[in-house]
Every structure is written in C-alpha cells, then in structure tokens.
C-alpha positions as CSV (number, residue, x, y, z in Angstrom):
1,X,-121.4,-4.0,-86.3
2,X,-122.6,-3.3,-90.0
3,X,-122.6,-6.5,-92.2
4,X,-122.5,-5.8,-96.2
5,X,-123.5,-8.6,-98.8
6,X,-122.3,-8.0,-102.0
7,X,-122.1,-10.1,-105.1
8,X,-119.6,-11.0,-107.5
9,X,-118.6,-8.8,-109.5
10,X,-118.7,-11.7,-112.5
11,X,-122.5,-12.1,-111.7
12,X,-123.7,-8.3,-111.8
13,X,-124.6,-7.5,-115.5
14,X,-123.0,-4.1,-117.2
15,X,-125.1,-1.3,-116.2
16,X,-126.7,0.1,-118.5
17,X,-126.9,3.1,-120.4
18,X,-127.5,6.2,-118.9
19,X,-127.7,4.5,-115.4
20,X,-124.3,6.6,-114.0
21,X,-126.0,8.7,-112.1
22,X,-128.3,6.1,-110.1
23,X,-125.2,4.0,-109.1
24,X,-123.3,6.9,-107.5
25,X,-126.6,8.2,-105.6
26,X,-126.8,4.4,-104.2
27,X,-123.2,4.7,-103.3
28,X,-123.9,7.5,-101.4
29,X,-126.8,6.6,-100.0
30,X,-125.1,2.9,-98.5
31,X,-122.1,5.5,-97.8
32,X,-124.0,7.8,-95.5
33,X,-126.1,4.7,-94.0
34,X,-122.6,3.3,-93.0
35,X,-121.8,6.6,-91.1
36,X,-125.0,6.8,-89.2
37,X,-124.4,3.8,-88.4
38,X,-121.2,4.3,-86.9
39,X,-122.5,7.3,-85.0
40,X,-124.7,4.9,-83.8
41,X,-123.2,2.8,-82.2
42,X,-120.1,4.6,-80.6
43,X,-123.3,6.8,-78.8
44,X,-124.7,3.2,-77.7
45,X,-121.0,2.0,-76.6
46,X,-120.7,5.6,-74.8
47,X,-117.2,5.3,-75.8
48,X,-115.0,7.4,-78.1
49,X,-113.7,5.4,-81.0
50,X,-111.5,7.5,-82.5
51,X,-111.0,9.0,-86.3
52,X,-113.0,6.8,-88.7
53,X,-111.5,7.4,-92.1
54,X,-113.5,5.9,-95.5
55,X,-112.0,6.5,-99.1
56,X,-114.7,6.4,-101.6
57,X,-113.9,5.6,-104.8
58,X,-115.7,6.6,-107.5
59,X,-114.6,4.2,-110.8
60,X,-117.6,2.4,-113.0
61,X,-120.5,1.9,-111.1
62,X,-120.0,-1.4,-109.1
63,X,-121.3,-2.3,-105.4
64,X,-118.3,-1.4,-103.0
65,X,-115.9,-3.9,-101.3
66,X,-117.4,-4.1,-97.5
67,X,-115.2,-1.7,-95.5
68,X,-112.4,-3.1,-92.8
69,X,-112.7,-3.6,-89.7
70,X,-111.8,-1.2,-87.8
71,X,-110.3,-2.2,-84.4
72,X,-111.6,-0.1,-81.9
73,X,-109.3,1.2,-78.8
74,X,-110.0,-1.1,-75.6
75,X,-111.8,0.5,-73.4
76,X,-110.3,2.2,-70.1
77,X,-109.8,0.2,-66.9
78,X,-112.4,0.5,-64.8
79,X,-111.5,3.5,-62.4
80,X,-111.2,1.3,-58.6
81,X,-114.5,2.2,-56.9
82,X,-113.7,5.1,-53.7
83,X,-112.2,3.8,-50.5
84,X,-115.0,3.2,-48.2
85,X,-114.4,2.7,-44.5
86,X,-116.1,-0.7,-43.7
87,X,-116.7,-2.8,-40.7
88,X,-113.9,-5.9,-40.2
89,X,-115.7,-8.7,-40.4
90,X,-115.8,-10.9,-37.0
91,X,-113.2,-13.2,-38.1
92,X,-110.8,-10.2,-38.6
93,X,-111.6,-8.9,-35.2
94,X,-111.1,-12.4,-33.7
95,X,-107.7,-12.1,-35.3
96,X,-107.1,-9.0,-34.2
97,X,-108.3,-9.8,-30.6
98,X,-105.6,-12.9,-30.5
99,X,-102.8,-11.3,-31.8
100,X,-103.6,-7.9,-29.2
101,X,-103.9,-11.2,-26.4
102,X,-100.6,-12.8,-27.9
103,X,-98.6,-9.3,-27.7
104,X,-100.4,-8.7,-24.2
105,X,-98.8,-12.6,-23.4
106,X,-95.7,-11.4,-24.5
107,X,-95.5,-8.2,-22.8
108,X,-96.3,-9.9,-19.4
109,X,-94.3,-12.6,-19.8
110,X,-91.1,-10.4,-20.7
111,X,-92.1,-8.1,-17.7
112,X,-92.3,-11.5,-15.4
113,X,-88.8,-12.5,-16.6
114,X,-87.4,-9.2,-15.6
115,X,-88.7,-9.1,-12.3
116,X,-87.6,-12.9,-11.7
117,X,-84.1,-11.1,-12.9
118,X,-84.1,-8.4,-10.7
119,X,-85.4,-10.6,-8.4
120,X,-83.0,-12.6,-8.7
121,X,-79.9,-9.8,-8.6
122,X,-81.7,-8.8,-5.4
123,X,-81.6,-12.5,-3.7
124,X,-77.4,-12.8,-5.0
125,X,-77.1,-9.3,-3.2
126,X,-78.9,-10.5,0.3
127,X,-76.8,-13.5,-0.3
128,X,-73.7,-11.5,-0.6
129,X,-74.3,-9.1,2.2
130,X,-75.4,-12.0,4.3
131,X,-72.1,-13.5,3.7
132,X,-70.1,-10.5,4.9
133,X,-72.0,-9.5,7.6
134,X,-71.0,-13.4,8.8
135,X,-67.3,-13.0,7.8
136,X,-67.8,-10.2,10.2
137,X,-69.1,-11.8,12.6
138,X,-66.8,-14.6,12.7
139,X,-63.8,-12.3,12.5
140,X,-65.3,-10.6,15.8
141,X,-65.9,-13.7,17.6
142,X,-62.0,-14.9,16.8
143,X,-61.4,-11.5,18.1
144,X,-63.2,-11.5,21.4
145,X,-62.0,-15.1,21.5
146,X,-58.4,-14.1,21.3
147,X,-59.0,-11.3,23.5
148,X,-60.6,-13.9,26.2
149,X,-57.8,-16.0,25.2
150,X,-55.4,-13.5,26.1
151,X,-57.4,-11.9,29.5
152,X,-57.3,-15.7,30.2
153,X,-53.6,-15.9,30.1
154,X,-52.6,-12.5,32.0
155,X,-55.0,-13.6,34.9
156,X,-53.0,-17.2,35.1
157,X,-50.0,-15.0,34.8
158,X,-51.0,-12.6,37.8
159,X,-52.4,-15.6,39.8
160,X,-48.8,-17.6,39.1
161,X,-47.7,-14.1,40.2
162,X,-49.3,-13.5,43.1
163,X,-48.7,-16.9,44.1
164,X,-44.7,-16.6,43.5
165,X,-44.8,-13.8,45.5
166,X,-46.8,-15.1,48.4
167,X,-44.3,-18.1,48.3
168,X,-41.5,-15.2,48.7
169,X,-43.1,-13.7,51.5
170,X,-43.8,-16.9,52.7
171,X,-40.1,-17.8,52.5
172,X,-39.1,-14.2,53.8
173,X,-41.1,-14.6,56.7
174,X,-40.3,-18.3,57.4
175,X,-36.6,-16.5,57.1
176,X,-37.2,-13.5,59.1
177,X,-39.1,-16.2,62.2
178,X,-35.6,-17.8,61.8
179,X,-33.7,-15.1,62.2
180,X,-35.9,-13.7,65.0
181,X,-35.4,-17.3,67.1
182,X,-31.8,-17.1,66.2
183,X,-31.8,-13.4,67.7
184,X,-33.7,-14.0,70.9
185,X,-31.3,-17.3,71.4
186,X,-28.5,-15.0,70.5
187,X,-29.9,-12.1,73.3
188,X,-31.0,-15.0,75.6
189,X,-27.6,-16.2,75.8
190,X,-26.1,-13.1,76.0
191,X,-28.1,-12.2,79.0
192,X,-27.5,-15.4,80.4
193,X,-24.0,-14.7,80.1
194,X,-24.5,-11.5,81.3
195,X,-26.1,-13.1,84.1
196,X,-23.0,-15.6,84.7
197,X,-20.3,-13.0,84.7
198,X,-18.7,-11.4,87.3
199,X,-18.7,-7.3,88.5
200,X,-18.2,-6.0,85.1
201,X,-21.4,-6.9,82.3
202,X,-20.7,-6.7,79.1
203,X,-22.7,-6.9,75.2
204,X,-20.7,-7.3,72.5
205,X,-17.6,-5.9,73.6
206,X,-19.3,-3.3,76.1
207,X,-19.5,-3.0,80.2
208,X,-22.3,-2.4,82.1
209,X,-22.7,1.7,83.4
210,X,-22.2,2.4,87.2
211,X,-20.6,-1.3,88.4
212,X,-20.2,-4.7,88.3
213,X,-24.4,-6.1,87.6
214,X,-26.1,-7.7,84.8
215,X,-29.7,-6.6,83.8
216,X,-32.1,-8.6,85.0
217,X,-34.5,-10.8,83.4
218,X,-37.1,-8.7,82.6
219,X,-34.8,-5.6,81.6
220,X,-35.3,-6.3,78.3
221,X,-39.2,-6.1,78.4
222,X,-39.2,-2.5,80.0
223,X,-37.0,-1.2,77.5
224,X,-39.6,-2.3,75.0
225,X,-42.4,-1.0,76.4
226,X,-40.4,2.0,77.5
227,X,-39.5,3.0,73.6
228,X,-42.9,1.2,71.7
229,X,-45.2,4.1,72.7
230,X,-43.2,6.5,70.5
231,X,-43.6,4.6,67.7
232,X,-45.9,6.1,65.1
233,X,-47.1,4.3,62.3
234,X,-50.2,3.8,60.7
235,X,-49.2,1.6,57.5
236,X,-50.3,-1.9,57.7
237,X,-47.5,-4.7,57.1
238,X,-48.0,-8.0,56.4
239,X,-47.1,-10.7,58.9
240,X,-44.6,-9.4,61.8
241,X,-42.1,-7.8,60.7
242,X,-39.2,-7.2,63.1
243,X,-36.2,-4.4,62.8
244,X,-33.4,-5.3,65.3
245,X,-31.4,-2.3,67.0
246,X,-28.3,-2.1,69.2
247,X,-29.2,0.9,71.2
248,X,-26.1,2.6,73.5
249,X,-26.4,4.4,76.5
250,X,-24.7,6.5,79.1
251,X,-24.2,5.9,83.1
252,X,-27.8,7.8,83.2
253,X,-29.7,5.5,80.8
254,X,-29.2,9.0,78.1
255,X,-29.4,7.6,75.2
256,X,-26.3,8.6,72.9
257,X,-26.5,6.4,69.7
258,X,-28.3,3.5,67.9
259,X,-27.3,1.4,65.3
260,X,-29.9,-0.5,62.8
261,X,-28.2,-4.0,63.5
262,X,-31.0,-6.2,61.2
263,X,-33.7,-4.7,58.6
264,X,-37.2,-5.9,59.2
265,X,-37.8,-5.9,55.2
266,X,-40.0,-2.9,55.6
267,X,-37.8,0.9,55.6
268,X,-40.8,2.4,56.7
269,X,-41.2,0.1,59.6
270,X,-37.5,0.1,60.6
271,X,-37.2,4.6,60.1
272,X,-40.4,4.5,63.1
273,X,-38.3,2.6,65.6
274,X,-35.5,4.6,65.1
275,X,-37.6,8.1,65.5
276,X,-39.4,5.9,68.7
277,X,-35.8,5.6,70.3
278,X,-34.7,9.3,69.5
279,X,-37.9,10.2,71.2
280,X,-37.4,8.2,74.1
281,X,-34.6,10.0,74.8
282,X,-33.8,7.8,77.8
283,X,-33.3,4.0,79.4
284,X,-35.2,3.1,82.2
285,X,-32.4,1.7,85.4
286,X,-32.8,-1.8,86.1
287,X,-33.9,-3.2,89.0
288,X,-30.1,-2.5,90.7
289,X,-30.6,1.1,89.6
290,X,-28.3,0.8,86.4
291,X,-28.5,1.2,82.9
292,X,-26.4,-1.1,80.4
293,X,-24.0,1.0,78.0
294,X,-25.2,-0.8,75.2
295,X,-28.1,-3.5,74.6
296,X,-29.3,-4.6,71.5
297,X,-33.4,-4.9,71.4
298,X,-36.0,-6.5,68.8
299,X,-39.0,-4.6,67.7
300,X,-41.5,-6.3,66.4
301,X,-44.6,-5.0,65.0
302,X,-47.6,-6.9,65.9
303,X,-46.2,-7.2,69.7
C-alpha cells in the first residue's frame, strides 16, 4: 500500500519563476515511483489485479491529490485439496463393525422368524393330516363295528334259525313217533282182528288168498325182512323216518300193486321202499302156506 503526504495547497508558496520544468519532472518521477510500486506488490501478492488506470494532470505545478484506492478483486477460492484415500479412523470402523453386527442381527433374526413360520405351517399341516388320518380311523372302526354288529345279528338269526327248525323237526318227529304208535296200534288191531275172525281174513276191505286163515304173528316181520334188503340208499336222514305202504298180492304171494298209504317226510326215503318192493317181486306164505291179498307194512329206516 503506497501512502502520500501532501500539504495544503494554502501552505505551499507560488513556485517560482522559471521552476516549470522541475515540478513536472517531480511529478513524473512520484508518478513512475507509484507504478513500480504497484508492480511491486501485485508480483509479491502473486495475484493479478487487474487494469490500473492513473490520469495525470498536468495544470500549474502543485503536489498531486494521493490517488484512490483501488479495490482489488478478492482473490479465488482456494481450489479443494485432491481426494486422498485415507484410513477410517477406529471409531468409524467401530461404527461400521456395529451397524454390519446390527444388519447381521437382523438378517438372522428375520431368517429365524421365517423358519418358526414355516415351522409353524409344517406343525398346522401334521396337525391337519393327523386329524384325518383319525377321522379315518374312526370312520373304519364304526365300520368294522357295524359290520360286527351286523355278522353279530345274522349269526343270532341263523342260531334262532337253526333252533326253529330243530324245534320243527323236533315236532315232526314227535308227530311222525305218534303217527307210527298210532299205525302199529292200528296194524296190531287189525291183526288181532285178523286173528279173531272166522275162514275168510280180511285188511281193509280185502280177504285173505287161498282160504279162511289170518297171518300169524310174526308175518309181518318176514315181510319186512323179506323186502328191506332191496332197499338201496346211501343218504343219511335224520331221526327215523318211516314211509308206510299197503302192498297187494296175489293167491301166490306175486306182488301186483302198492300204494304209498303215509309219507315218511323224506321222497327220497319213501321212492327206495317202493323200488325195494318192485324188486322183491314176491311175498313170502305164512306159516299156513298163504299169502294175504293185501297187507299194509311200515318201513322204517334205522330198523
């Protein structure tokens, strides 16, 4: 910064005569002082100041005003230094290393509340297929249950069955012993009336071949084993069955017809004694050496 003094202009005395030339070699003598000056100091500031303009003024010779100052142009912003790569400092890597553990937190506790989810989907699953696999068991137990139930009920039914029909043949056999006792009372009287009458015998309506005798006792009993050899059958009956026939014979003991008078229950049973008797093909003679014209025997099947 150049500093002028100058005085007053009241207090410099008029130059004096022939001096003109000496005032305006002083002027530019301070003049070209004031430049170097200048030149100076913008090399010391190392910074470019712009246009410096001076007006000289050339008038009586008098000391010059001291120039204005002249603002000079602020210098530039410092240019920011280059980016450096430098070293965090350990608080910064502390930070760094807590917020990594915080995200790694976070990560592991978001991946432990998915697997407690899908854990959790997989435990309502077991649940539910737990649950249907006992509806399905429970619906199969009901089933064999009823099905027991129902085996249960059809084996009462064939016991009740089998026990109605045992009563039945009970009462059929109690029936077919009655009629049996009735028959051999009936044949039993006849033969005792047989045995009462007189010349002429006679069986429902018939007469004895050959004369006036009655079969003996036991004429019966030959006729029976005469004819129950020619029986064939190999079914096996329950209890004893008897078919009761009225067999009819010539003056020979020839056999010429016979007449199913009672069913012993059993066709098959009653369709051998028949065949027996057309086999026979013959009466044996009583003891008086005749045959009945028509007798009416009981075959039983266990006799």
């Amino acid at each position: 910064m150049v500093v002028a003094a100058a005085r007053s202009a009241d207090e410099l005395p008029p130059p004096a005569a022939g001096t003109g030339w000496t005032g305006f070699t002083l002027s530019l003598l301070v003049h070209g002082l004031l430049l170097a000056a200048l030149a100076w100091g913008v090399r010391w500031q190392s910074v470019d100041s712009g246009i410096v303009a001076a007006e000289l003024w050339s008038a009586v010779p008098q000391a010059a005003p001291p120039p204005a100052a002249v603002p000079l142009s602020p210098p530039p912003p410092p240019q920011p230094p280059p980016e450096r790569t430098q070293r965090p400092s350990p608080a910064t890597m502390q930070r760094e290393a807590e917020i990594a553990l915080e995200k790694a937190r976070q990560q592991k506790v978001e991946q432990d509340r998915q697997r407690e989810r899908q854990a959790e989907r997989e435990r309502a699953e077991k649940e539910r297929q737990l649950k249907l696999e006992r509806e399905r068991q429970e619906r199969r137990e009901k089933q064999e249950k009823a099905e027991k139930a129902e085996r249960a009920e059809k084996a009462a039914k064939a016991e009740r069955d089998a026990k109605t029909r045992a009563q039945a043949e009970a009462r059929e056999k109690a029936a077919a012993e009655q009629r049996e006792a009735r028959q051999r009372e009936e044949n039993l009287a006849r033969m005792m009336g047989q045995l009462g009458g007189s010349g002429s015998s006679s069986a429902k309506g018939g007469s004895a071949g050959g004369g006036g005798g009655v079969p003996s006792a036991g004429y019966a009993g030959r006729i029976v084993a005469a004819i129950k050899p020619n029986i064939v059958f190999a079914e096996d009956l329950p209890g004893n069955p008897a078919a009761e026939v009225e067999v009819r014979a010539g003056p020979a003991g020839t056999i010429i017809g016979r007449t199913l008078v009672r069913s012993s229950g059993h066709p098959e049973w009653d369709d051998a004694v028949l065949r027996a008797i057309d086999r026979t093909g013959a009466l044996p003679k009583d003891a008086d050496g005749r045959v009945p014209s028509r007798l009416t025997i009981t075959f039983r099947y266990r006799d």
